[in-house]
N, C-alpha and C positions, 0 to 999 in steps of 0.2 A: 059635812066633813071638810078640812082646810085641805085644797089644793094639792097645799105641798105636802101633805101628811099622804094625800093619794097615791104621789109621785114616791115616798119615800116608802111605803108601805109594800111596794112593791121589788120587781127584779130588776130595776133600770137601772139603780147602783153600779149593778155585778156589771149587765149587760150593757149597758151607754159606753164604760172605759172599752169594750169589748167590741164595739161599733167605731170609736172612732180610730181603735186599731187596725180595724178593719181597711179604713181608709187611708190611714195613713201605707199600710200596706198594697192599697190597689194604685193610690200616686210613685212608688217604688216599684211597680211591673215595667217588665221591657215594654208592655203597650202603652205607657204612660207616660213614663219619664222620660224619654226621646225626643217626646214629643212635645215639651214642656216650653222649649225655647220656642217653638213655630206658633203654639196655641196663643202665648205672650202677643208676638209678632201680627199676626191675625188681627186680633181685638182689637190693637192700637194702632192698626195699620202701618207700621214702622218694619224697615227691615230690621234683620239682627245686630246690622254694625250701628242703626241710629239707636235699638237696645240699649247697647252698653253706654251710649250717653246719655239717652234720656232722663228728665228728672223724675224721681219716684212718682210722682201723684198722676203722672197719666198709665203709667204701668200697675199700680194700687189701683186702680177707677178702672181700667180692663180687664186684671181679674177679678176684680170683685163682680162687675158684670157676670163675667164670663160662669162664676161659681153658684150665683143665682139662678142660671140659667139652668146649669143639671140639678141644681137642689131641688128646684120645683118639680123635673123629673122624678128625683129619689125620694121626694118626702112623700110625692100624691103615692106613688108606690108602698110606702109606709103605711099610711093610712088604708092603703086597700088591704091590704095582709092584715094587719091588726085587727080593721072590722069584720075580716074574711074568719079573724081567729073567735072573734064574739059571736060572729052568727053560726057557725060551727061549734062551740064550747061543748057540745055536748060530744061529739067527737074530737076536741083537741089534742088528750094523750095519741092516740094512734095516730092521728096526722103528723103531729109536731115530732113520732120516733120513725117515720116514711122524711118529712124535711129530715130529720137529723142523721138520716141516711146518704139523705141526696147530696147535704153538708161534707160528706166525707168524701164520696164522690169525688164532687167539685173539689176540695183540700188537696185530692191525688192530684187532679189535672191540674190545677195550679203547679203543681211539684213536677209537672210534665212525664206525670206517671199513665195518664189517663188521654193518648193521642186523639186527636179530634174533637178537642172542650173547648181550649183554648184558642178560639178566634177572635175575630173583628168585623165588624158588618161597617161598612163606611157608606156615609149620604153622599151620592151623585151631585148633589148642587149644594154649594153654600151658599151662606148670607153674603152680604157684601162686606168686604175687611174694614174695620176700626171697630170704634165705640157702638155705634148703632145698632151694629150686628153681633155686638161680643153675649147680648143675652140669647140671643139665636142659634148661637155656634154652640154655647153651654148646652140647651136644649137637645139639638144633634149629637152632641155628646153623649148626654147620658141615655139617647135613647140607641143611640150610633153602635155606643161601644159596650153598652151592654153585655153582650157574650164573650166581651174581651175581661172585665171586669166582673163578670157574674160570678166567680168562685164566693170573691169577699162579699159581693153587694147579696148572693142569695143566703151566707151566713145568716146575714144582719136581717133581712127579710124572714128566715125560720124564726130567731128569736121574736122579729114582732108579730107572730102569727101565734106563737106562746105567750105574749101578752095578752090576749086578745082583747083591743083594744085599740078605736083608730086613732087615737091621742099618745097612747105611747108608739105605736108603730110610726107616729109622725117626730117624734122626740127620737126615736133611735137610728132613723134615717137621717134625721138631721144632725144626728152625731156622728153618721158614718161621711156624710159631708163636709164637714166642718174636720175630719182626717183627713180626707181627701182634698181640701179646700185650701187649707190655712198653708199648706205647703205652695201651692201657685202663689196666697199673698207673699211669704218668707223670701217665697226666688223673686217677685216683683222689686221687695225692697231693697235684696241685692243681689244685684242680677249676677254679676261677673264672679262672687264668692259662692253662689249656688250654683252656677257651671263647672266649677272647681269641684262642690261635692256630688254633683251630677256623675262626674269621669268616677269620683270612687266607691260611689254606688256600683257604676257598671260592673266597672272590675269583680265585682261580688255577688253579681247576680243571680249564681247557683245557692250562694248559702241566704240572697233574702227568698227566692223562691221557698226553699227546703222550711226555713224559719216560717214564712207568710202561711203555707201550704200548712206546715205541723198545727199550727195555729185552730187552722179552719177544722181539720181533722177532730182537734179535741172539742171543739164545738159542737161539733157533729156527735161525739160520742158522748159527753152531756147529755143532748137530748135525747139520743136514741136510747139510753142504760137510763133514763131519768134521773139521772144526776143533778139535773140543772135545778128541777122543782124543789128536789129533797136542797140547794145550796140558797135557793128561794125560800125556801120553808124556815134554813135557820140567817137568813140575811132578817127574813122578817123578825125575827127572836131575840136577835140582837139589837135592833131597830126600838122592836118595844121594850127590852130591858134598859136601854140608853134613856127614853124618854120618861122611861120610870123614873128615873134617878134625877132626872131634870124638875 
């Protein structure tokens, strides 16, 4: 069987757009975007004011480190859920409507409906600041801030557990990455215009919560009502009527 016919035969379509909204939604939390100028700063060992002069490629070549760093966090993660969902397959409906509970769950707390979800765990020791250490800092990150992040990051984690599969569990973490990622490049390449929209992000912080949060909910209720399979079942339908035609 071709590859990509594997990939397309499946739910990664619906779920991959689904993932890296996810991320892109966990780089718009108050635990994140705050912090967006300092993580910069960090990696390239630069304060803020030498920031805003800097030429792009040492601030590109930071976060790109720096995004590799949690990636490898989020993907091995990916791949343990997905295999977790292959060697359980014979149990998966009832696990995958228990995650799609816990999905909702977490969607409340995200909405700050759910007191005491929403934390932080921070490392005691960092690496040492600039380039050397920016894969390092990444690393910390995403094992760091995990419970800060976990509403989004355990969506994207039930779906790859419904894949079961540690090849797409690594593909759909890697697209909640690459939401959460692509935004640190965007502010690298301009720093001073993504500070700008940093301040009117803030300002709206109830209504991206309430949005990010509604988000994770319907997720959650997908899985739990199996909605998701029966949207799997006819993605697949369409999928083979398309290539019929081809």
């Amino acid at each position: 069987m071709n590859p990509t016919d594997t990939v397309l035969s499946g739910s990664l379509m619906l779920a991959a757009p689904l993932a890296v909204l996810a991320g892109v939604v966990s780089f718009v939390s108050p635990c994140v975007l705050p912090l967006v100028p300092g993580y910069l700063s960090y990696v390239t060992g630069m304060s803020g004011a030498d920031l805003a002069e800097q030429r792009r490629g040492r601030l590109l070549a930071g976060a790109a480190l720096f995004i590799a760093g949690f990636t490898a966090v989020f993907v091995t993660a990916g791949v343990a859920f997905g295999g977790l969902g292959r060697w359980l397959l014979e149990y998966q409906d009832p696990i995958t409507r228990v995650l799609g509970a816990l999905t909702i769950v977490f969607g409340l707390a995200f909405m700050g409906l759910v007191p005491g979800l929403q934390r932080t765990l921070k490392s005691g020791r960092l690496p040492a600041a600039g380039m050397a250490g920016a894969p390092l800092l990444g690393v910390l990150f995403g094992l760091g801030w995990t419970p800060c992040i976990g509403p989004t990051l355990a969506a994207v984690q039930a779906l790859s557990f419904s894949e079961a599969s540690a090849g797409r569990g690594a593909l759909l973490s890697l697209a909640y990455c690459a939401g959460l990622g692509l935004p640190f490049v965007a502010t690298a390449l301009a720093y001073r215009r993504a500070l700008g929209a940093f301040g009117a992000v803030k300002r709206h912080y109830g209504l991206v919560m309430r949005v990010g949060g509604g988000m994770l909910v319907a997720i959650g209720v997908l899985l739990v009502t199996g909605l998701w399979s029966d949207l799997t079942i006819q993605m697949k339908s369409w999928i083979g009527g398309f290539e019929t035609v081809i």
